[in-house]
C-alpha positions in Angstrom: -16.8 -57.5 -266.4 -16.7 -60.3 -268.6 -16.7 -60.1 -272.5 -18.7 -58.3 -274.9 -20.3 -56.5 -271.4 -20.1 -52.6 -271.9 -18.3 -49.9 -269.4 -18.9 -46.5 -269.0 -15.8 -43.9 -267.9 -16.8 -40.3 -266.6 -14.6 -37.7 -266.6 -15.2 -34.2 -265.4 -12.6 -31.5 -265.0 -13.5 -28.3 -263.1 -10.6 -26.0 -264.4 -9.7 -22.8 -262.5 -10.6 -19.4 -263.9 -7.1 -18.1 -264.1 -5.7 -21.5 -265.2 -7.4 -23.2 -268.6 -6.8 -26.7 -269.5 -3.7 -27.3 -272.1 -4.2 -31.0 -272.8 -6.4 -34.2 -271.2 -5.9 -37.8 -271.6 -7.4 -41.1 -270.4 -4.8 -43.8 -270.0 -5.6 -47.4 -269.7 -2.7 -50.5 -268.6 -2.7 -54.1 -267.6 0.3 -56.2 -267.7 2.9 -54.4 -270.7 -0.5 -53.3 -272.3 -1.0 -49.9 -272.2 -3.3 -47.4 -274.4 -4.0 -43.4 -274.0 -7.0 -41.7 -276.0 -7.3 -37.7 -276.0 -10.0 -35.9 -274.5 -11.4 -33.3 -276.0 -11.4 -31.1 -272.5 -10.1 -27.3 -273.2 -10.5 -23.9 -271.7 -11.5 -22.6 -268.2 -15.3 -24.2 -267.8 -16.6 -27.0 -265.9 -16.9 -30.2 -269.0 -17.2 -33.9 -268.7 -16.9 -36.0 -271.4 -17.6 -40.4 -271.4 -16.0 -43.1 -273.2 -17.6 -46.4 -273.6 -15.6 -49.5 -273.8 -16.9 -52.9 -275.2 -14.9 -55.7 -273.9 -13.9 -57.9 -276.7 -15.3 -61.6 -276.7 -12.3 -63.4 -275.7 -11.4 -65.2 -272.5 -9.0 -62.0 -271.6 -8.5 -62.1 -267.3 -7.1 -58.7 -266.7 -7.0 -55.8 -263.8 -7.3 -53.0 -266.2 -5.8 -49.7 -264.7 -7.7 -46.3 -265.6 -6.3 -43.0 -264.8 -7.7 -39.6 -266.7 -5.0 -36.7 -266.3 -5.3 -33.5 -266.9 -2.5 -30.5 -267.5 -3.1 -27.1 -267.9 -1.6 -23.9 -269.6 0.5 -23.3 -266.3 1.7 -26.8 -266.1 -0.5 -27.5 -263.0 -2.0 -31.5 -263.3 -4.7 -33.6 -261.6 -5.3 -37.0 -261.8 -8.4 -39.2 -261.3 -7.5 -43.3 -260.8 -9.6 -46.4 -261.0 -9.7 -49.9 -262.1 -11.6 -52.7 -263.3 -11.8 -56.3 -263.6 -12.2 -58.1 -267.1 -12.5 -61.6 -266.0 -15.7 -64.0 -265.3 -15.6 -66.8 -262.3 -19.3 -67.9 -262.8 -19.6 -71.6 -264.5 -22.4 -71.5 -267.0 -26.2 -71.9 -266.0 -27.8 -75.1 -267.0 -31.9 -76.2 -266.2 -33.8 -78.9 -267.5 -36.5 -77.6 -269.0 -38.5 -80.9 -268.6 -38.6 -82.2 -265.2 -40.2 -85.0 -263.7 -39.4 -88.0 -261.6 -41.0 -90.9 -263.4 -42.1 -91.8 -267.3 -44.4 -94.3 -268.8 -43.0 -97.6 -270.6 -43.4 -97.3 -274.2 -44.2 -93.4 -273.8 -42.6 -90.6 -276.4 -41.3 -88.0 -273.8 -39.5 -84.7 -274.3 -36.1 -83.7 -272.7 -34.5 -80.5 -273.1 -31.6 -78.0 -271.2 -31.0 -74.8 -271.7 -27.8 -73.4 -271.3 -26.6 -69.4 -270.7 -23.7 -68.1 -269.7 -22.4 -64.1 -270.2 -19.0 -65.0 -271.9 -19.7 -67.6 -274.3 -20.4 -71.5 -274.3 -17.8 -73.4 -276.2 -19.2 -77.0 -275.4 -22.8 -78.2 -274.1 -23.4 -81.3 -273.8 -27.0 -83.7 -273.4 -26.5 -87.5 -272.3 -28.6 -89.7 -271.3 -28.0 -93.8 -270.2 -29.6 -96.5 -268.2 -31.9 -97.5 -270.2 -31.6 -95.7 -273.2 -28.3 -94.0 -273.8 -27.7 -91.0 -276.3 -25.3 -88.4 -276.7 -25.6 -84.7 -277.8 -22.6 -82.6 -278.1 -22.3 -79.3 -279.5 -19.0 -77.3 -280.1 -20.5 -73.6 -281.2 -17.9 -71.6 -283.6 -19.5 -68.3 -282.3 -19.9 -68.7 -278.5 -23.1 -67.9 -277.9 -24.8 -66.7 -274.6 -27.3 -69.1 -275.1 -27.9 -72.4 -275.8 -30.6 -75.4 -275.9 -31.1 -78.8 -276.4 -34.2 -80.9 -277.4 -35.5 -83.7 -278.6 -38.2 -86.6 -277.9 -37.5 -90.3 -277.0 -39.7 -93.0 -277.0 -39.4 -94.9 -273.3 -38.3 -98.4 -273.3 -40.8 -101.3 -272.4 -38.7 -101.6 -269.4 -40.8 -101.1 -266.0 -38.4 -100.3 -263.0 -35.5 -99.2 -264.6 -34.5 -95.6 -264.7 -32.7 -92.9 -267.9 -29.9 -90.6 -266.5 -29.9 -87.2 -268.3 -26.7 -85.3 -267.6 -26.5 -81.7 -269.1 -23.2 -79.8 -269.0 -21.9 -76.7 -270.5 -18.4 -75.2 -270.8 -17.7 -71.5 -271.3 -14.5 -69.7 -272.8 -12.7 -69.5 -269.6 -13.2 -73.7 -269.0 -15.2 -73.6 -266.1 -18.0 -76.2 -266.0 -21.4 -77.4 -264.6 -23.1 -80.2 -265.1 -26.7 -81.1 -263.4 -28.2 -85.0 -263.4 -31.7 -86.0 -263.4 -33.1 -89.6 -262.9 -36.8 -90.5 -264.9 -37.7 -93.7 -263.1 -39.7 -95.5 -265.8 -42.8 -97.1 -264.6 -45.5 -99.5 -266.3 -48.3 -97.7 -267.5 -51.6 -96.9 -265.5 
């Protein structure tokens, strides 16, 4: 799971007739972190009841531990374990958006990225050089899922040379791509 991604717990309890449920709690611990949270389970029926937990939007790697337990009046107990995985091993997705292998000389020609990744972006970045050399950075405050980048540039009067467009992004745990393009620029028709 990475951040702000959503997970459901299920817990049912199938007390015995004879033997109702005193008290129920779902405990949660990774590392020295620990947390317990009530459930409302009581008396002799079959219940169930879910929690939903939102993982925060912070570059947290974690094996969280999940165990429900359940005591009744007679001092019986059960326990259900499981654990999960907070945590995100994916660099971020980057595309050109405008793809092509050559340009005209003197033409005004669009380039773009787009940029995604499901924990955040805290950099992207749009270069090009050769023959016309420009650099767009962008540091976002609220890492975003998304991100894109576009503008036009007029091609230079320069036949046979070639513009490099780079587009990288960098998401809250530091892990990178970066894709690489070449526009050949040829004289017009």
């Amino acid at each position: 799971m990475g951040p702000r991604e959503q997970l459901r717990i299920i817990v049912e309890v199938s007390p015995l007739p004879a033997d109702p449920i005193a008290v129920a709690w779902l405990h949660l611990a990774t590392g020295t972190e620990r947390d317990s949270l009530a459930l409302p389970f009581s008396g002799d029926q079959p219940q169930g009841v879910y929690v939903d937990l939102t993982i925060p939007n912070a570059p947290i790697s974690a094996v969280v531990q999940v165990a429900a337990r359940v005591r009744t009046q007679r001092r019986a107990t059960a326990e259900a374990t499981g654990a999960f995985t907070i945590g995100d091993t994916t660099p971020p997705g980057v595309r050109f958006v405008n793809v092509d292998d050559s340009v005209y000389a003197g033409q005004t020609a669009y380039v773009s990225a787009d940029y995604s990744d499901r924990s955040g972006l805290v950099r992207t970045e749009f270069r090009l050089s050769g023959a016309l050399v420009r650099d767009e950075i962008y540091d976002p405050d609220d890492l975003p899922t998304y991100g894109a980048t576009a503008f036009e540039i007029v091609v230079p009067e320069q036949p046979g040379d070639s513009i490099v467009q780079r587009a990288a992004a960098v998401d809250m745990y530091g892990l990178r791509r970066e894709i690489r393009q070449v526009y050949h620029i040829v004289a017009r028709p």
